[in-house]
C-alpha positions as CSV (number, residue, x, y, z in Angstrom):
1,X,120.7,97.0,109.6
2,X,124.4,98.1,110.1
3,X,126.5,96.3,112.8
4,X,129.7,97.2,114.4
5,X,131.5,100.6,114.0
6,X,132.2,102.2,111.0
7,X,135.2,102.9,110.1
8,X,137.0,102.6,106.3
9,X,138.4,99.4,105.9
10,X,136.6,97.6,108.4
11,X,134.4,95.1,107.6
12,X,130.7,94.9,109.0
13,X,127.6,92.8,108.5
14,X,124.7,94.1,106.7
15,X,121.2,93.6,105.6
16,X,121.1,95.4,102.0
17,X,117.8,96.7,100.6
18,X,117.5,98.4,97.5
19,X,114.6,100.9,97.6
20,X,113.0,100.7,94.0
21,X,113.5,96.8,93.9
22,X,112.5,95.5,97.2
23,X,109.5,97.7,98.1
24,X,106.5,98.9,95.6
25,X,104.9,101.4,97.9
26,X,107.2,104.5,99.8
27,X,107.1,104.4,103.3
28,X,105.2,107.3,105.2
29,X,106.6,109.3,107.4
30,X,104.5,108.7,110.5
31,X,101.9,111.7,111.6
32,X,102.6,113.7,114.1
33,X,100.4,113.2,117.3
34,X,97.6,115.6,118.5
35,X,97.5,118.3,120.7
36,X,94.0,119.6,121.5
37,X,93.2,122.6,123.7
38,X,89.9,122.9,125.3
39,X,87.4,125.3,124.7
40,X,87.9,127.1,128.4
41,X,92.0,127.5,127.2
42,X,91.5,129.1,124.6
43,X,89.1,131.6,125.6
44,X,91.3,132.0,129.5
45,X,94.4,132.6,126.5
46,X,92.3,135.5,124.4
47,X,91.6,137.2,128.0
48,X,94.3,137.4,129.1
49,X,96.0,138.9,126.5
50,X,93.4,141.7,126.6
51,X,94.1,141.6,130.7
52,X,97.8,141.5,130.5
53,X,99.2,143.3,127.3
54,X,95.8,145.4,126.6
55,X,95.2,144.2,123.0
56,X,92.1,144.6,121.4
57,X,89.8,141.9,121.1
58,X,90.8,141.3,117.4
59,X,93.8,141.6,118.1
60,X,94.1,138.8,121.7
61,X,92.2,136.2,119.1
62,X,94.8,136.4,116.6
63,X,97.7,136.6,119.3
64,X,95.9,133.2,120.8
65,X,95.8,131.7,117.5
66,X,99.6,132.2,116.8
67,X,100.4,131.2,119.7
68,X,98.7,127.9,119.7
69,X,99.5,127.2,116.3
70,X,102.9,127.6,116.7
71,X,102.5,124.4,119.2
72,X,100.6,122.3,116.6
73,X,97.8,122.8,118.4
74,X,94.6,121.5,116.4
75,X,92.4,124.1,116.7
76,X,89.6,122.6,114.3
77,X,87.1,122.3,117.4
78,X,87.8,125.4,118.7
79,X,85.2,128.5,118.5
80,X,87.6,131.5,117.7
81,X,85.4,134.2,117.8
82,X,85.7,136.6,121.4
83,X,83.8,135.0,124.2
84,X,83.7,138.2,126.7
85,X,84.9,138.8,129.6
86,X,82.3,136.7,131.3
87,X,82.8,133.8,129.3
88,X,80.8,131.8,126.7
89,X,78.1,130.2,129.2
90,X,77.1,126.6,128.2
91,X,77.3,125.3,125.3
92,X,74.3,125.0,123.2
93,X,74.6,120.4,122.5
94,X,75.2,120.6,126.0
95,X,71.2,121.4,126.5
96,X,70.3,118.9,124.0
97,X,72.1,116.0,125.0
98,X,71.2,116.4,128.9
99,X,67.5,116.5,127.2
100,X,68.7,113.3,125.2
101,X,69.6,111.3,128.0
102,X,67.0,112.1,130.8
103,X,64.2,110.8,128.1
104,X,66.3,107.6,127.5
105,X,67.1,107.4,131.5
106,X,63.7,107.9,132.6
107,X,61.4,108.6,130.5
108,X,61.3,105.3,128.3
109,X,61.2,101.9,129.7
110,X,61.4,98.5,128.0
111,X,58.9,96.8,129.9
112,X,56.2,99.2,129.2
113,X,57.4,99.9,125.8
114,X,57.5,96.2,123.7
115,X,54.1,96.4,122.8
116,X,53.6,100.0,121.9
117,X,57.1,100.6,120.8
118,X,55.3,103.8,119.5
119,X,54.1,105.5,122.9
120,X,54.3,108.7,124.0
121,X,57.3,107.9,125.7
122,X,59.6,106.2,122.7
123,X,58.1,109.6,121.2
124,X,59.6,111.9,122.9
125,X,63.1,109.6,123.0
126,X,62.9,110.1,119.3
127,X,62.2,113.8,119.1
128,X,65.4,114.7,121.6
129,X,67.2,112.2,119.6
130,X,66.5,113.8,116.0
131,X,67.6,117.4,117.9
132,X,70.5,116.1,118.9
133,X,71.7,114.0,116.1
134,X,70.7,116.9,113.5
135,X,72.5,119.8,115.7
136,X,75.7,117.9,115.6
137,X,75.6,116.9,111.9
138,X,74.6,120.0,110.1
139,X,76.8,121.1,107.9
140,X,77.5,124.1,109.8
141,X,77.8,122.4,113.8
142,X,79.0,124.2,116.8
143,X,82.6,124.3,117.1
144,X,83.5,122.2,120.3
145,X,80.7,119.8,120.4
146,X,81.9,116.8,120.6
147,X,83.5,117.3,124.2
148,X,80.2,119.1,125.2
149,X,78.2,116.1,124.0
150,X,80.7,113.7,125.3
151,X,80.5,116.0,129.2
152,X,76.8,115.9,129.1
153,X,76.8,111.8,129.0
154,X,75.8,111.8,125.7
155,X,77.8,108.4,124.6
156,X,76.7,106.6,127.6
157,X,73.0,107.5,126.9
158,X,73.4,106.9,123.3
159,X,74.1,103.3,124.0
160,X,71.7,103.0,126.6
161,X,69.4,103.7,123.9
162,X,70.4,101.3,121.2
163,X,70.2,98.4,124.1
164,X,67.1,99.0,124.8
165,X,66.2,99.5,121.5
166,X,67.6,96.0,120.8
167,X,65.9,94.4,123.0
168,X,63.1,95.5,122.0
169,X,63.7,93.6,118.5
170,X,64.6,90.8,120.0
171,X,61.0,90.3,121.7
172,X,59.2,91.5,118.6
173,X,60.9,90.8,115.8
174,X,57.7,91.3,113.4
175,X,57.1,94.9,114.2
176,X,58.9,97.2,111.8
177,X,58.6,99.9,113.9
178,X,60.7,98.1,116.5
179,X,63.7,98.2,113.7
180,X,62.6,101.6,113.4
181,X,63.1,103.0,116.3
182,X,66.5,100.7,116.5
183,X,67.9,102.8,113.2
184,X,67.2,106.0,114.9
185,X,69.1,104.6,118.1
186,X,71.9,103.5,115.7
187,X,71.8,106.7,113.8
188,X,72.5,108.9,116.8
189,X,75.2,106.8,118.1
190,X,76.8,106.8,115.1
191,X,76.4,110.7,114.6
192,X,78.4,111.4,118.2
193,X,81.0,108.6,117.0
194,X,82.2,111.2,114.9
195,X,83.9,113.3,117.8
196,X,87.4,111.6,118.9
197,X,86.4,112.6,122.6
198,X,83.3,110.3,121.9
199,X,85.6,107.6,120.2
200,X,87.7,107.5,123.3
201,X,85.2,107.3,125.9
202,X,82.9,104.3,123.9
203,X,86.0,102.2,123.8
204,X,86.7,103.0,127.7
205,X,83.5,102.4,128.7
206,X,84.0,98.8,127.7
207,X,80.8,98.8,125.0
208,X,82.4,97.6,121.8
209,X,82.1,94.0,123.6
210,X,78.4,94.8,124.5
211,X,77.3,96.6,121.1
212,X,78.0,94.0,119.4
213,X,77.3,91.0,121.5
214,X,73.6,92.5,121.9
215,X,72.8,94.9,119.3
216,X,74.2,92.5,116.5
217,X,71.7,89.5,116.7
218,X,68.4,92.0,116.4
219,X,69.2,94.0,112.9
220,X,67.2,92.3,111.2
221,X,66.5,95.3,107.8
222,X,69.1,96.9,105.5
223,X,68.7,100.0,107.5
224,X,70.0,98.7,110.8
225,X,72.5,96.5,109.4
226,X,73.7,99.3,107.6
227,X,73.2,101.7,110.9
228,X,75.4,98.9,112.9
229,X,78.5,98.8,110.7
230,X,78.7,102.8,110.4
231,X,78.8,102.7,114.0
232,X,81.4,100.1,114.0
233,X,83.2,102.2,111.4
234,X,83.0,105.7,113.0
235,X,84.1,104.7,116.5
236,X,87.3,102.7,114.7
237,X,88.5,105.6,112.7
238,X,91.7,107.1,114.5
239,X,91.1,105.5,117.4
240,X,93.3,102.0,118.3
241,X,91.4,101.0,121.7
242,X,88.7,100.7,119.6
243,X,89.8,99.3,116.6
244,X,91.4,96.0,118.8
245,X,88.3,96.2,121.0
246,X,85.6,95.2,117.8
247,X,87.9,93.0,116.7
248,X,88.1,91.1,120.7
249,X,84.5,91.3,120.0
250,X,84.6,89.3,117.1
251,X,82.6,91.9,114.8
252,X,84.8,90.9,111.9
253,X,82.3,87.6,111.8
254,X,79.4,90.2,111.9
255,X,80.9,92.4,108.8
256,X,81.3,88.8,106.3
257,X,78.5,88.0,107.5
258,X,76.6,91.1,106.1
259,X,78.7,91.1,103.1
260,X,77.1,87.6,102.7
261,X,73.8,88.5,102.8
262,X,74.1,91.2,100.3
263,X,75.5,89.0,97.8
264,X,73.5,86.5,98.0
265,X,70.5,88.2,98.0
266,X,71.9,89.7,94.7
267,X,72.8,86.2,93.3
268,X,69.7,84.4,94.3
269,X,67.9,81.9,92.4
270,X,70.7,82.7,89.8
271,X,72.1,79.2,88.5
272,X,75.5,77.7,90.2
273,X,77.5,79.0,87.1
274,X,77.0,82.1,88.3
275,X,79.8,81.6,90.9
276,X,83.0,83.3,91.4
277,X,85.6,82.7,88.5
278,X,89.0,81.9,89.8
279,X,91.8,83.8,88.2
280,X,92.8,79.7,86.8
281,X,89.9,79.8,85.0
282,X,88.1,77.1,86.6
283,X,84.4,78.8,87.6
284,X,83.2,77.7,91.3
285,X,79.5,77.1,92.3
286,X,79.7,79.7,95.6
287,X,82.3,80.9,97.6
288,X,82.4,78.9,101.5
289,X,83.0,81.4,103.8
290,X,83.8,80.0,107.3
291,X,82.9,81.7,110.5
292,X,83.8,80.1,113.2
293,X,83.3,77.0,112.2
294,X,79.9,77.5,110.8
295,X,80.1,77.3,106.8
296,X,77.8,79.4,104.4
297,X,77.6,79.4,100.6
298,X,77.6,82.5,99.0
299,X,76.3,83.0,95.7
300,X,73.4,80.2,95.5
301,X,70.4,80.8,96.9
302,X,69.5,80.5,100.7
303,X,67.0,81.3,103.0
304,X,69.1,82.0,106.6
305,X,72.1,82.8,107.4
306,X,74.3,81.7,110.4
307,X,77.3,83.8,111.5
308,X,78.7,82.8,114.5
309,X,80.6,85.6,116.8
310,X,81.0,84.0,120.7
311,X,77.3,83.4,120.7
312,X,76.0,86.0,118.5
313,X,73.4,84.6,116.2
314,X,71.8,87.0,113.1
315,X,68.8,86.0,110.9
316,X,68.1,86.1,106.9
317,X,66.7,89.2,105.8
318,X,63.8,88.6,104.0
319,X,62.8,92.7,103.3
320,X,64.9,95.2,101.9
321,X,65.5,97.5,98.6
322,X,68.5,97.4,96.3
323,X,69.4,100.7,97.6
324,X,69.1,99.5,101.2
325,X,71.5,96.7,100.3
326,X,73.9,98.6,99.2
327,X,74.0,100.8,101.7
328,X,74.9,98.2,103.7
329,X,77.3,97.1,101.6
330,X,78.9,100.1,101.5
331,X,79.0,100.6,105.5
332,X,80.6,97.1,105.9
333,X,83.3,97.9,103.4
334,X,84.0,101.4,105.2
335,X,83.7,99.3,108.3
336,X,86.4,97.2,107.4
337,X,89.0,99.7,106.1
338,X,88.6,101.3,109.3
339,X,89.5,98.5,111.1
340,X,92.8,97.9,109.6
341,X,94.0,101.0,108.8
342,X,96.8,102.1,111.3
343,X,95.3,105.8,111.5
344,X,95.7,106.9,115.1
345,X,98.0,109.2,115.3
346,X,98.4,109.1,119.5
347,X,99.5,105.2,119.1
348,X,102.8,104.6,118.5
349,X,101.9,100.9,116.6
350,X,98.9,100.0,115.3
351,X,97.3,96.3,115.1
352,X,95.5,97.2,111.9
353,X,97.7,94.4,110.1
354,X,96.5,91.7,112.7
355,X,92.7,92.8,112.3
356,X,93.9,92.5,108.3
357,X,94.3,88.9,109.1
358,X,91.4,88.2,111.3
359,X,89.3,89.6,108.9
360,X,90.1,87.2,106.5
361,X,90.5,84.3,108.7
362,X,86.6,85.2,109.1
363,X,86.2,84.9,105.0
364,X,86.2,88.7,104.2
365,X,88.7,87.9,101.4
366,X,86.2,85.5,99.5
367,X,83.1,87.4,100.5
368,X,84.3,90.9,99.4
369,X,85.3,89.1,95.8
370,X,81.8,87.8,95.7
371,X,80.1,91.7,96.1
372,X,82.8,92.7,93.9
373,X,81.9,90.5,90.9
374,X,78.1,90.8,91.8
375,X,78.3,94.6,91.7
376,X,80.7,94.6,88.4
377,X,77.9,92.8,86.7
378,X,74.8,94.8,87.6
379,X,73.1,96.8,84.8
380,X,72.9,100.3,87.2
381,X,76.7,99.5,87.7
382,X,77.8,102.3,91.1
383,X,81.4,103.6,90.6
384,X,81.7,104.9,94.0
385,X,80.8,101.1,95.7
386,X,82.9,99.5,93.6
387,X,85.8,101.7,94.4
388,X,84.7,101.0,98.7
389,X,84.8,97.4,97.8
390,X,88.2,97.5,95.8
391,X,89.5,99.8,98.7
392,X,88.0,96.8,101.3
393,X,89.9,94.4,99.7
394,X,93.3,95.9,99.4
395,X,93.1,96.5,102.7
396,X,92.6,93.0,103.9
397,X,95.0,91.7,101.7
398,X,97.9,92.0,103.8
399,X,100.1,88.8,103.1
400,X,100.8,86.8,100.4
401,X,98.3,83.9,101.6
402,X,95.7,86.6,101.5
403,X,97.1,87.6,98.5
404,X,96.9,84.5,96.8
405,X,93.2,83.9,98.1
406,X,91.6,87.3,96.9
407,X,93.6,86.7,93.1
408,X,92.0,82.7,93.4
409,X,88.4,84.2,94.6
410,X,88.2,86.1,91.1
411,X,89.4,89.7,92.9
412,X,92.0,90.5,90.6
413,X,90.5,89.2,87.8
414,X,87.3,91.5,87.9
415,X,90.1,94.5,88.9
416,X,91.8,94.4,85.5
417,X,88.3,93.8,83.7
418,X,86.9,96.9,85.5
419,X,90.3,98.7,84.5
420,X,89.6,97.9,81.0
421,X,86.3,99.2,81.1
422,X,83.9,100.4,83.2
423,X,86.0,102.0,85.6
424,X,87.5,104.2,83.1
425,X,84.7,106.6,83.9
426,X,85.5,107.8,86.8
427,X,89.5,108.2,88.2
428,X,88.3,107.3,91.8
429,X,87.3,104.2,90.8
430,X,90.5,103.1,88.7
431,X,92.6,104.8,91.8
432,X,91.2,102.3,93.4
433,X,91.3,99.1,91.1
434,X,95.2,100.1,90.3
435,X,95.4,100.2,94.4
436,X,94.2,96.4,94.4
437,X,96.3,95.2,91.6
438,X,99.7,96.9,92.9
439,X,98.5,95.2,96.7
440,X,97.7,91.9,95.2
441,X,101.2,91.9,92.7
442,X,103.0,92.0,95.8
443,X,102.6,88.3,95.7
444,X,105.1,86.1,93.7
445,X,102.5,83.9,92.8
446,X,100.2,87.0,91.4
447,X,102.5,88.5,89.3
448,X,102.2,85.8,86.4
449,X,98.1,86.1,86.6
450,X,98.5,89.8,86.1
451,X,100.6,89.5,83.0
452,X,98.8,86.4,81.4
453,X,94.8,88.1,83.0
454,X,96.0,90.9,80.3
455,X,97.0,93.7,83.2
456,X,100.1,95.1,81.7
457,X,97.2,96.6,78.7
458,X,94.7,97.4,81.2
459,X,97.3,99.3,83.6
460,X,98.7,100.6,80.5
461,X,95.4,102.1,79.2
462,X,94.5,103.7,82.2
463,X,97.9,105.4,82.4
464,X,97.6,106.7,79.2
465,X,93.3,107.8,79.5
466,X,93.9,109.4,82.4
467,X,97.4,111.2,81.6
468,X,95.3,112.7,78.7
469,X,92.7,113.8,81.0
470,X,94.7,115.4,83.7
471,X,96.5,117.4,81.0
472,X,93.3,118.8,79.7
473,X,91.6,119.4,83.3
474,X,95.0,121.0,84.3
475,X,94.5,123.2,80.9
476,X,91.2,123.4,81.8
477,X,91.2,124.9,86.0
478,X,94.3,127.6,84.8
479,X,91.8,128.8,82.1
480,X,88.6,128.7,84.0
481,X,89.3,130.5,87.7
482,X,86.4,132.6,87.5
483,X,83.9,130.6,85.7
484,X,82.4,127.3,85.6
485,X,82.0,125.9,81.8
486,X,81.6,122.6,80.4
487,X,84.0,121.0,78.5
488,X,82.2,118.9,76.0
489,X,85.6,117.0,74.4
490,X,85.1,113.9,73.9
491,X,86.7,111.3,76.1
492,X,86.9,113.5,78.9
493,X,85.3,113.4,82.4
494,X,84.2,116.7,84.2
495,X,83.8,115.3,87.3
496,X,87.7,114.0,87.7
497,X,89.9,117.1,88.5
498,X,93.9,117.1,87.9
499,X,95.0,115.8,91.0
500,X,92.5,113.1,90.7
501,X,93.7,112.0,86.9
502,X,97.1,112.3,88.2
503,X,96.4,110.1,91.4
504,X,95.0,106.9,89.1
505,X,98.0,107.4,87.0
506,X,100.4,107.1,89.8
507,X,98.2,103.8,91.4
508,X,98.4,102.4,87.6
509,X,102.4,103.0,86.9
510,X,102.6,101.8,91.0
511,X,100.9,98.4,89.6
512,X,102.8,98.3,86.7
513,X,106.3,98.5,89.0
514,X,105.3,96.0,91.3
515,X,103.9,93.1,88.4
516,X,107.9,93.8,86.9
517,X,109.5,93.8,90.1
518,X,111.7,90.2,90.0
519,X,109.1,89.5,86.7
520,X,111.5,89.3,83.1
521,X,108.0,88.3,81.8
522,X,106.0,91.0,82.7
523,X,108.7,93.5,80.9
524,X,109.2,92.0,77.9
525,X,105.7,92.1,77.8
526,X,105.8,95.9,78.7
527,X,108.2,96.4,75.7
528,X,105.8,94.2,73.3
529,X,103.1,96.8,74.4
530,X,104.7,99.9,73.9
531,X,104.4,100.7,77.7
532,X,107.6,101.9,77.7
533,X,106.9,104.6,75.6
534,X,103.3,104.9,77.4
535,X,104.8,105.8,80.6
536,X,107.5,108.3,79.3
537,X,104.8,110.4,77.8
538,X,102.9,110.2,80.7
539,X,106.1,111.0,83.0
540,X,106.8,114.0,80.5
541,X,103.5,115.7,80.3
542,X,103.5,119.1,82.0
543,X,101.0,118.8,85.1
544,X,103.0,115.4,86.0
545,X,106.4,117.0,86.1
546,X,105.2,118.7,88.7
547,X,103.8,115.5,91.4
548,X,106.2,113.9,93.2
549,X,104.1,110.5,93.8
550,X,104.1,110.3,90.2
551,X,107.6,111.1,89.5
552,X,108.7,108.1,91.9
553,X,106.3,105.5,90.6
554,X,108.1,106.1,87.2
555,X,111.3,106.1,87.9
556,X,110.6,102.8,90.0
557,X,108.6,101.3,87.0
558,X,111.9,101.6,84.9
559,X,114.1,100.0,86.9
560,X,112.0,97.2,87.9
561,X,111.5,96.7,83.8
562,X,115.1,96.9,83.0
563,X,117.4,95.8,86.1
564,X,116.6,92.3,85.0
565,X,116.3,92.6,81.2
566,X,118.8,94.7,80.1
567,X,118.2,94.0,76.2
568,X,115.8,96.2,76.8
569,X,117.4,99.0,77.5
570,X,117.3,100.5,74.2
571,X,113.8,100.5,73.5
572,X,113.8,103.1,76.8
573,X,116.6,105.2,75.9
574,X,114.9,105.5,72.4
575,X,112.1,107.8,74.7
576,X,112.2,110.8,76.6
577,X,112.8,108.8,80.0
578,X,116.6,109.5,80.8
579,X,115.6,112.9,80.8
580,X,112.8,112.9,82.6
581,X,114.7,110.8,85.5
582,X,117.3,113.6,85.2
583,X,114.5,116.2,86.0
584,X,113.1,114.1,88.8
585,X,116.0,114.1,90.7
586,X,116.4,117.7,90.0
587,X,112.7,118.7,90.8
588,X,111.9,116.3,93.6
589,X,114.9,115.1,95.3
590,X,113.4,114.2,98.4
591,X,110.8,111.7,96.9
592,X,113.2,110.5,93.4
593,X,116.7,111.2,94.4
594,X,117.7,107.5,95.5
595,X,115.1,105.7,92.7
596,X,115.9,108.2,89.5
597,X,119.5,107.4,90.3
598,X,118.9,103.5,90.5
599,X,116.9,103.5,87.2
600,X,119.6,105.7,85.3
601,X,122.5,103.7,87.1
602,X,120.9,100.2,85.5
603,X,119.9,102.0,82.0
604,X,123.8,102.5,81.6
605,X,123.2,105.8,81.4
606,X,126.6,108.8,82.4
607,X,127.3,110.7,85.4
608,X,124.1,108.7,87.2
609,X,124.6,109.6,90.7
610,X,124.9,113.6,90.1
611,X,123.5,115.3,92.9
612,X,123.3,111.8,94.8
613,X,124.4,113.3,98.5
614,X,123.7,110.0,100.5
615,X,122.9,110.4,104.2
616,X,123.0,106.5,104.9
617,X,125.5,104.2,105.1
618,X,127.2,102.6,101.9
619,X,128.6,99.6,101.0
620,X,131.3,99.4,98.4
621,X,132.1,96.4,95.7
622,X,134.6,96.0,98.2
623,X,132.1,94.7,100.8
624,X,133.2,97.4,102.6
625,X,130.6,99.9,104.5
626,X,131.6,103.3,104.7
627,X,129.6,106.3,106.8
628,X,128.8,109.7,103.9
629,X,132.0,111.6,104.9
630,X,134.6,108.8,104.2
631,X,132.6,108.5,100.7
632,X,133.3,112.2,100.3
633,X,130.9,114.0,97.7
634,X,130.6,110.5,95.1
635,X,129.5,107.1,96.6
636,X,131.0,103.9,95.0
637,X,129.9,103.5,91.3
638,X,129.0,99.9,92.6
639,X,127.5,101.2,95.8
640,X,124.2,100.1,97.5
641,X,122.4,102.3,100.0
642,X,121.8,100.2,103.2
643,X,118.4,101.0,104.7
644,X,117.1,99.9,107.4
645,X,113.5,98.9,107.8
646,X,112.9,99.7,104.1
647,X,109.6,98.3,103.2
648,X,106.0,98.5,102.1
649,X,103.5,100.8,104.6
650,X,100.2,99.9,105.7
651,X,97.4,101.1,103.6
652,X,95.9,104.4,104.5
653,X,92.4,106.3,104.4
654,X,94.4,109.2,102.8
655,X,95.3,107.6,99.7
656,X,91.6,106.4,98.7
């Protein structure tokens, strides 16, 4: 931050950051917020330009669409075919969910129902259920549902139905079909969760408090543990007044707590060696997780489980497949991300940092390394939950104390040994790992473990596996537009397109630039490993040149590696890389401008700051700050841009 005016030759205080040193992730520009239409606009719009300026039908739709689009209007929920000029009537969920919630209203009742949970009446609650849920998630629905389901009552009667349905476990908890018909109340909650008009009203109606307070306690299978945190995840994605309303419930305590379960169900009857390995080596008997003041042992074998969340008690599940499990396991990780990811683009802060924390204040941190080694370590090993889990955990580690917990827990060690091997299979899943690593390295006290837990190779390997791979599937897509063959090279993976080879290699070179950020070690080991080289390949392959995130994660790797070791600046000048910075600033100087420019200024190499316009204040070697026009077209030689607010993001949904 920049105080006073200026003004050359005056002298000012300022807070200096220097982008590709202080930060490891680029800050995102923030979304822009929505604007919705209704249904009834849109169609009053196409009228009247048929009315008023006698277009043709065809011709008012695409007129209205213009028009609206040119406001950044989403349009996404809108039906834009011609309604008429009596309009479009009702809309068909409207029907359905009216149907929906007279049967729950009337129709069912709790008192009658605990001992034939499978009467006529809970009958026909679960036929207009099934019609609704399945009209709303086909993959074709009705444009405009979700504020036709959300008119007709339908969140209001969908939790109607999952109380009831609660209590009805709670008085019987023997009878499957109870759980039953508790999965299909969860199900259809969840399914209208999906709408942001449905999002909106659950969180002000109050009913996050009351979901989980009551529904909580009586999931007693997989299935409706799995049902309750997809519903927990669905209502918090891009919506803040739910997001801080779970979390005032306390459903964080409900989350570890599932994660417990599923681990130790995994781990049971397995020997106390079988514990978590620290990243120090030293191998721990089960991982304490503490819930408000209630402590459980994860990874030895139990038969209950106590999580405590004001009051809200759950039992050990004694039933369940593996498939079940980790379903559940896959919903609570989901669950999580979506509560501390700062996605809502109408909210102009987000408290996904402090849900961050009070997840791991409720032992998220230790429990999501315990799934995560569990998982590494089973024979049917599933890519796609170890990515949710790595995703989880990045998430959640937000600080350095967190930080420090999830590397002492074993997290960052089972990252790099995934890194090394199994994960190489698919480019989601080492996205992912890289993701965790580059989070985790934030930490001072991580960076050492990642060079001495053998990182630098792992991050190194998948740089180079999946550079290879996204210069053969770009080869690959420009030769094969109109047919679909199958490349049988080996060390390739069909499944992983370009963009998604490219995106691991950014996450891996991102890792690499925050373990050498302030870390001589951890580039002298870089250099000892041929990274160097590794990375300027991988920088000058064709389909990279051309990806921005890419670009700047390599130019940032450099100068982390060499600001503080220049001895090695040699070894990079020997590759391609000053010419590649050169074309980075050229290609993308929006996204490499200020970092390309750092990293040639500290390799030593000529004429670094060409084409460096700066739109910031500078200061000089002087001390001196000077605005860009008393700079004229050159900053300082010595000059450091001074940026305020410079820093690491929050992590987002987009980037898994």
């Amino acid at each position: 931050f920049v105080f006073g005016q200026l003004s050359a030759g005056t002298r000012v205080r300022a807070r200096v950051s220097l982008p590709s040193r202080g930060s490891h992730m680029a800050v995102k520009k923030p979304a822009p917020p929505l604007r919705r239409v209704t249904q009834a606009s849109f169609d009053e719009t196409v009228q009247e330009n048929i009315d008023e300026f006698d277009l043709t039908p065809e011709e008012a739709l695409s007129d209205a669409v213009k028009e609206f689009e040119l406001q950044d209007v989403d349009l996404s929920d809108i039906d834009k075919s011609y309604a008429g000029p009596e309009g479009r009537g009702e809309h068909p969920v409207i029907g359905l969910t009216k149907a929906f919630v007279e049967a729950v209203e009337s129709s069912w009742d709790t008192t009658t129902a605990v001992s034939t949970p499978d009467s006529t009446a809970a009958a026909a609650v679960k036929t207009t259920a099934d019609a609704l849920r399945l009209s709303i998630t086909s993959q074709d629905p009705c444009p405009g549902w979700g504020a036709a389901c959300v008119g007709a009552g339908g969140v209001q009667g969908a939790h109607l139905f999952v109380t009831k349905c609660a209590g009805l476990g709670g008085k019987s908890s023997e009878d499957d079909s109870s759980q039953d018909l508790l999965h299909n109340a969860l199900e259809v909650l969840g399914s209208i969760l999906t709408a942001d008009e449905a999002k909106v009203t659950f969180a002000s109606l109050k009913f996050p408090m009351a979901f989980t307070n009551e529904t909580w306690p009586n999931c007693k299978t997989w299935k409706t543990k799995a049902a309750f945190a997809k519903v927990v995840g669905n209502a918090s994605l891009r919506c803040e007044a739910s997001k801080g309303a779970f979390v005032k419930a306390g459903v964080e305590t409900c989350l570890v707590s599932l994660l417990g379960e599923c681990t130790r169900e995994s781990t049971s009857g397995v020997e106390s060696t079988s514990g978590v390995e620290s990243a120090g080596g030293v191998v721990s008997t089960g991982v304490v997780v503490s819930t408000s003041g209630v402590q459980r042992t994860i990874g030895v074998e139990s038969t209950s489980c106590v999580a405590s969340t004001r009051g809200v008690q759950s039992t050990a599940i004694t039933v369940g497949s593996d498939d079940f499990k980790r379903s559940a396991l896959r919903e609570a990780c989901i669950a999580a991300r979506a509560l501390t990811t700062g996605d809502d683009p109408r909210e102009p802060a987000s408290g996904a940092f402090a849900h961050a924390r009070a997840l791991a204040k409720a032992g998220a941190a230790a429990s999501l390394c315990a799934a995560f080694r569990t998982e590494s370590l089973e024979s049917n090993v599933d890519l796609s939950l170890l990515q949710q889990i790595a995703a989880a955990l990045r998430h959640v580690a937000v600080n350095d104390d967190i930080c420090k917990e999830t590397s002492d827990k074993g997290g960052l060690r089972i990252a790099l040994q995934l890194l090394k091997s199994t994960a190489t299979s698919s480019a989601k899943t080492t996205k992912a790992c890289a993701q965790l690593v580059r989070q985790l390295a934030g930490s001072d006290h991580v960076k050492p473990l990642v060079v001495s837990l053998g990182g630098i190779e792992a991050l190194s390997h998948g740089v180079c596996v999946f550079g290879e791979r996204a210069e053969i599937a770009a080869e690959r897509e420009a030769k094969e537009k109109v047919a679909e063959t199958c490349d049988s090279t080996a060390g390739t993976n069909n499944t992983d397109d370009a963009h998604a080879c490219l995106a691991a290699v950014e996450q891996c070179v991102g890792a690499l630039a925050a373990t050498c950020l302030k870390n001589c070690e951890a580039s002298t080991k870089c250099a000892a490993e041929l990274v160097f080289e590794t990375v300027a390949d991988t920088m000058a392959l064709t389909s990279a040149i051309e990806k921005p995130g890419v670009q700047r994660q390599c130019c940032m790797f450099f100068r982390n590696a060499v600001v503080r070791n220049q001895e090695l600046k040699a070894q990079m000048l020997a590759t391609t890389v000053e010419r590649s910075l050169r074309l980075a600033k050229k290609k993308h100087p929006e996204f490499c401008m200020d970092v390309a420019t750092a990293a040639l200024r500290d390799l030593g190499c000529a004429n670094y700051n060409e084409g460096y316009n700066p739109t910031t204040a500078i200061m000089g070697s002087d001390g001196v700050v000077r605005t860009p026009e008393e700079l004229g077209d050159e900053p300082d030689v010595n000059a450091v841009r001074a940026i305020a607010g410079y820093g690491s993001a929050m992590p987002s949904l987009s980037e898994d």
